[in-house]
N, C-alpha and C positions, 0 to 999 in steps of 0.2 A: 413157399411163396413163389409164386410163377414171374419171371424177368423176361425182359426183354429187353435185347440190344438195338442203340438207338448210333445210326452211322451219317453223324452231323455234315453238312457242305464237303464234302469230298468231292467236288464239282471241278471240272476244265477250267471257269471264270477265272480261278487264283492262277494260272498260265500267263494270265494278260492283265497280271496288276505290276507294278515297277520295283517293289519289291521282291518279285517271286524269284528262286535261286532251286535247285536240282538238293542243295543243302540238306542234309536229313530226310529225304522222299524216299529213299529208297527202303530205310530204315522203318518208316513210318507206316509203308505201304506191304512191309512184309509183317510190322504187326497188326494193321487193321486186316490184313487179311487171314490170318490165323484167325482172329478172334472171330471173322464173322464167318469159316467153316467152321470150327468151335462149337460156334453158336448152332449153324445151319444143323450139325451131328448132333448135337444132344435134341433139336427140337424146337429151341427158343424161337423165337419172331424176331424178325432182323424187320427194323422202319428205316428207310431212305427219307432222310431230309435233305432240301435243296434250297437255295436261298436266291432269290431273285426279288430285285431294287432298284428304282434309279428310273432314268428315261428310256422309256420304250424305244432304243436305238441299236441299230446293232452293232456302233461302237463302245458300251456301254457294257462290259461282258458280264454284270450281271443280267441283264435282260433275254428275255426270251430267246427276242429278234438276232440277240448274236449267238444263238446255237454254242454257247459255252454252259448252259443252266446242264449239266450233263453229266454223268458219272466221271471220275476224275482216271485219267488213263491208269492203267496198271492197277486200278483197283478192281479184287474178286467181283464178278458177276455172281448176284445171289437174287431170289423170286422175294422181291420184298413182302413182308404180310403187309405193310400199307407203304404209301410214299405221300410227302407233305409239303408244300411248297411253304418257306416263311420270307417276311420282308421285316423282321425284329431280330436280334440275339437270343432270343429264347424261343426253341422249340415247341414251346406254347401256347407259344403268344400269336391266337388267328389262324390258327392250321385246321382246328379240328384234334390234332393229338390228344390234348387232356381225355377228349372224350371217348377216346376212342381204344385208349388205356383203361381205361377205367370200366369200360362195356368188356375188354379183353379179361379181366383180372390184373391185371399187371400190378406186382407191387414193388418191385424192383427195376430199377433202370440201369442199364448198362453204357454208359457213355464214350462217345469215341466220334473221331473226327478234325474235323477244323475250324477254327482254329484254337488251338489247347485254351487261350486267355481271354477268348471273346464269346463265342456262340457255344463250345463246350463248357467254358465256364458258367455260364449265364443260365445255360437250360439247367447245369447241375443244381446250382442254388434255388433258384426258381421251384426247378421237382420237389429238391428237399424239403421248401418251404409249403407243397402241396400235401406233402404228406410219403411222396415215395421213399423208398432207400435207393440211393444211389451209388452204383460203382464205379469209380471214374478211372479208365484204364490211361494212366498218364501216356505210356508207352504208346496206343494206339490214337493219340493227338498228334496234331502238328500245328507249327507258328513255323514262323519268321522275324530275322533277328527286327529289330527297331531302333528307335532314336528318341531317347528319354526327353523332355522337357527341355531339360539344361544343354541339350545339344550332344549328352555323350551316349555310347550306343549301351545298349541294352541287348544280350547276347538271346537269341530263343531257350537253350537253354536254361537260361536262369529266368526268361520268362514261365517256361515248364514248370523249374522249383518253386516261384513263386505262388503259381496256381495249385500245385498240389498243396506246400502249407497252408494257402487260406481256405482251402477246401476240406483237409483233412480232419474228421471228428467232430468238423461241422455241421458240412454241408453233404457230404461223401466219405466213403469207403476208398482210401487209394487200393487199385489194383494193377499187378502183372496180367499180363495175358492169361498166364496158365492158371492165375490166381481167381479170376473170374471165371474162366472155364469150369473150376474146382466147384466154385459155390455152385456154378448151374449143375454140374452132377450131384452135386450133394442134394438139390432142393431135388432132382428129378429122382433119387434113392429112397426121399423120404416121402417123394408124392407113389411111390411105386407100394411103398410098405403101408400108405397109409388105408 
């Protein structure tokens, strides 16, 4: 089965949201980056998603106009095989990707990006429900902690755990870094032999 890693909003815009904290980035940016020379080594298609919304203004740092729609610092430079702008949670939804997955072979998706509980989640389920398998590298997400309903906070981490249980077995495959790395050598062993 031929995968492809998909590297959700990893964009500069989250710099200039009021939430934003150095919190876990550094952690986060040394696993998406593994996964996506990982990736680039065995073969696999690495897709850049970007997400830009809102008013065309360039204080609006999703918008164009404020030159934040951009690869997010410290993340690997790698030759996308496509890149895809969305203005929805789902990687799917109006890009052009479904299609363009699906003209690749792709049966596998490998997920990763930002943020773990919103646009990673959403594309995962979403995929699932199209028919891919998905791998969802919790490790190579990121969030930021919140502020629950009732006024108390809600840590990112346990946003993380959250998203993996409701994804797990469902919707996705949880994976490690090395764990998805694994399956792509395995798939690229059995495509070598077949």
């Amino acid at each position: 089965m031929k995968s492809c890693l998909i590297v959700i909003d990893a964009q500069e815009s989250f710099r200039h949201r009021p939430f934003f904290t150095e919190q876990g980035l550094p952690a986060y940016l040394a696993a998406q980056n593994a996964l996506i020379a990982g990736c680039v080594a065995r073969g696999v298609p690495v897709v850049r998603v970007l997400h830009r919304e809102g008013p065309a203004v360039p204080a609006n740092p999703f918008s164009a106009e404020s030159g934040q729609v951009r690869p997010l610092a410290g993340l690997a430079g790698f030759d996308a095989a496509a890149t895809v702008t969305k203005s929805r949670h789902s990687a799917l939804v109006g890009t052009g990707l479904e299609v363009w997955l699906t003209q690749q072979g792709i049966g596998r998706l490998i997920v990763s990006g930002i943020r773990t509980e919103q646009c990673c989640e959403t594309t995962s389920r979403h995929a699932s429900d199209l028919g891919w398998q998905v791998d969802f590298v919790t490790d190579a997400t990121h969030t930021w902690d919140m502020v629950q309903p009732d006024g108390q906070p809600l840590a990112a981490a346990d946003i993380k755990a959250r998203t993996a249980t409701v994804l797990q077995g469902r919707f996705a495959t949880l994976c490690t870094v090395d764990e998805a790395l694994a399956r792509c050598a395995s798939e690229a062993a059995t495509g070598a032999a077949a």
